[in-house]
C-alpha positions in Angstrom: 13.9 -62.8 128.7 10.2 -62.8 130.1 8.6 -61.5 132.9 7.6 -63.3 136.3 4.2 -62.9 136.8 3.2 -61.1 133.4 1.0 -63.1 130.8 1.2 -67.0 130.5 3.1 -66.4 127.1 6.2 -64.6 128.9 7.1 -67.3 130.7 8.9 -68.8 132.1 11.9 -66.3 132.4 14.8 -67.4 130.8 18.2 -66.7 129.7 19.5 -65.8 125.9 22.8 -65.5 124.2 22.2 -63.1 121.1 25.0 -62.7 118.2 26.0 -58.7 118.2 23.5 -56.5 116.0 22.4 -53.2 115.7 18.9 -51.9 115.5 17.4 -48.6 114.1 17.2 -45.8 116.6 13.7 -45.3 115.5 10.1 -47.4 114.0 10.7 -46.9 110.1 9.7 -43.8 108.7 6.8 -43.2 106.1 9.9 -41.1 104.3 11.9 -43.6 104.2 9.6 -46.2 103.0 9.0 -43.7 100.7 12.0 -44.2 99.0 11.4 -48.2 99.2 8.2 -47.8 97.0 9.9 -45.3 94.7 12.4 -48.1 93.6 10.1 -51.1 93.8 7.1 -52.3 92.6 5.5 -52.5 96.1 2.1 -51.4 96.4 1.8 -48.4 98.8 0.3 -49.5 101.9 -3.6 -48.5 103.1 -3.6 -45.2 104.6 -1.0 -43.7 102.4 -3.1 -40.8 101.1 -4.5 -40.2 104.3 -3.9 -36.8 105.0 -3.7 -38.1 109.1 -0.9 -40.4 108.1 1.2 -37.8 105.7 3.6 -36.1 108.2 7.3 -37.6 106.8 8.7 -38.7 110.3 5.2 -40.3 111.2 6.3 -44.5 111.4 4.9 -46.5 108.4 1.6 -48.2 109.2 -0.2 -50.7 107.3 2.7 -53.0 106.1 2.0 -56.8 106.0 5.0 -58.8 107.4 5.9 -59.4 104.2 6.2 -56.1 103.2 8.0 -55.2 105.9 10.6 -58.3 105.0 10.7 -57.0 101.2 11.7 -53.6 102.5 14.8 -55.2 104.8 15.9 -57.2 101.3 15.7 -53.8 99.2 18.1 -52.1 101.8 20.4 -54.9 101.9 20.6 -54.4 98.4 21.0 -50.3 98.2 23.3 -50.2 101.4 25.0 -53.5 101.6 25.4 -55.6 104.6 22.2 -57.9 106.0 19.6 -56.0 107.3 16.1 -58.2 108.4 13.8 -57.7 110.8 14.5 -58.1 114.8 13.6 -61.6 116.4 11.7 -61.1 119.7 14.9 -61.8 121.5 17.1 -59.0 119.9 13.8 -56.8 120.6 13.0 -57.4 123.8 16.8 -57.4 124.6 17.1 -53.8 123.0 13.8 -53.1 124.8 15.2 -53.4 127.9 17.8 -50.7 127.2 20.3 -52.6 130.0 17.9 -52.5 132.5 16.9 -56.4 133.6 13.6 -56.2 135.4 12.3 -53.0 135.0 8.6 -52.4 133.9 9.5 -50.1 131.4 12.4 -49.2 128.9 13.5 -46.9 130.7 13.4 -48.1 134.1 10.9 -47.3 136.9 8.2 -45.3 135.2 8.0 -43.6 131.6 9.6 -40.2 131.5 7.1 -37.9 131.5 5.5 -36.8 128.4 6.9 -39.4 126.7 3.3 -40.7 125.4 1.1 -38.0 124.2 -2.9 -37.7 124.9 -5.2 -39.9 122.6 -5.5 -38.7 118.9 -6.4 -40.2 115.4 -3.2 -41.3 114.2 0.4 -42.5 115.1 2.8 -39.1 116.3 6.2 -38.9 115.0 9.0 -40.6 115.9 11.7 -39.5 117.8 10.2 -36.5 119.9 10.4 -38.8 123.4 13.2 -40.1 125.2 16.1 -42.5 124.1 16.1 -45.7 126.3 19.7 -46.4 127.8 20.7 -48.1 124.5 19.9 -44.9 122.4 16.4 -45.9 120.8 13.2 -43.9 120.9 9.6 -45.1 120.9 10.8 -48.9 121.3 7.8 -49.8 122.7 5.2 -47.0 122.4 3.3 -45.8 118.6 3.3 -48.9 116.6 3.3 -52.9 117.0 6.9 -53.8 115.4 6.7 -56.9 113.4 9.3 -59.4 114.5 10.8 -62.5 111.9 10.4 -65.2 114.3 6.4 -66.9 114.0 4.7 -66.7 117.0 3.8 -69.4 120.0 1.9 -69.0 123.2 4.3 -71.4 124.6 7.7 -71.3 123.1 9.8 -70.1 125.6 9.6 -73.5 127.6 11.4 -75.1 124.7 13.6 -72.2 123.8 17.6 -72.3 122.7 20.1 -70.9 124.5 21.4 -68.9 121.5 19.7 -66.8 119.2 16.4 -68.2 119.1 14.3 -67.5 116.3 10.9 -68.8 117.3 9.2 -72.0 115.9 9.6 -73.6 112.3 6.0 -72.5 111.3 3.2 -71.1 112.6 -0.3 -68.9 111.7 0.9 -65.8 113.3 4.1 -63.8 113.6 5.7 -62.3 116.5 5.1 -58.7 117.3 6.4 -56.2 120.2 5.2 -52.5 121.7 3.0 -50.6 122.3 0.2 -48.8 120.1 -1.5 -45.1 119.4 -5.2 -47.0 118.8 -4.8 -48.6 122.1 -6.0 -46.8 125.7 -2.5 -47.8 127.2 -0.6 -46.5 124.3 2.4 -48.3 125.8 4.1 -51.7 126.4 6.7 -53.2 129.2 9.6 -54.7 127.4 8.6 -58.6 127.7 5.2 -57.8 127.2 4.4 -60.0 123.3 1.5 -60.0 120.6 1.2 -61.7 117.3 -0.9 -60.9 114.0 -1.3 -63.0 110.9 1.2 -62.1 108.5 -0.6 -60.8 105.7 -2.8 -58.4 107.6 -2.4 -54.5 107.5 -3.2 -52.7 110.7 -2.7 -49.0 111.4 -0.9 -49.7 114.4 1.2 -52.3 112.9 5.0 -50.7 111.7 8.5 -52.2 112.0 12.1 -51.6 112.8 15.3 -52.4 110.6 18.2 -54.6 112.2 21.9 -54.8 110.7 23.8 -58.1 111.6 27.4 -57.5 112.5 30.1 -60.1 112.6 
């Protein structure tokens, strides 16, 4: 985990033991958290009548971390196992797609196409290519929010297994790229962190499933 020679905050490389999971192929869907608002109480998120930010299979944007937690609880509850968010570990791990050192997730360079010209809002998911563990746009569109809080310097003291971040913090963990930014994508270690209760239109999520 980390990357020689990349930002002070991915360092120092290190090694991590993660319990088996699985991770949704693809960012959260504004269809799906359709669904999630049609059964809760949960306020619809800014951008949500924005014609720009309609299409069904564009990711949600615009989700505090909170949010984005209430909607792992709800599909827990409606589809039954424990579902939560990714730590940075599990995502960068999944990131990677198998591949320990390369720049990108999926290998040397991105495939080509796989991030379209500059435009006004997020594309949809799923029109790139999968990463060598099956996901698509794991680190292009949207900053995914991660569970663990956030710290510049955390992977000095890191555990072994399955870390989680620090206790507390003012910021939680994020990973990937963004459609605002002018380098609409991200190497796998590459980290960022946004307080918790902010909405961003870059700012989406993807669901994990804890097995054992």
């Amino acid at each position: 985990m980390g990357a020689a020679g990349g930002r002070p905050d991915e360092s120092p490389v290190h090694d991590v033991e993660l319990a088996s999971f699985a991770l949704g192929r693809t960012p959260v869907t504004r269809a799906e958290y359709e669904a999630f608002l049609a059964a809760t109480p949960s306020a619809a998120p800014p951008w949500w009548q924005d014609l720009a930010f309609s299409h069904p299979d564009q990711p949600i944007v615009g989700v505090t971390w909170f949010d984005a937690v209430a909607y792992t609880d709800w599909l827990s509850q409606v589809v039954g196992g424990r579902w939560r968010l990714p730590t940075e570990a599990e995502w960068e791990r999944e990131a990677r797609g198998g591949l320990e050192d390369a720049p990108t997730a999926w290998g040397a360079a991105l495939p080509a196409d796989e991030v379209p010209p500059a435009r006004d809002a997020p594309w949809c998911v799923g029109l790139g290519t999968p990463n060598g563990y099956g996901l698509y746009d794991i680190t292009t569109i949207v900053h995914e929010w991660c569970l663990d809080w956030y710290a510049e310097g955390f992977y000095a003291v890191s555990p072994l297994r399955d870390p989680r971040g620090p206790d507390e913090g003012q910021r939680k963990a994020s990973r990937g790229g963004s459609w605002r930014h002018h380098i609409r994508w991200s190497p796998p270690a590459a980290r960022s962190s946004l307080p918790p209760t902010y909405q961003y239109a870059d700012y989406g999520f993807r669901v994990l499933r804890e097995e054992g």
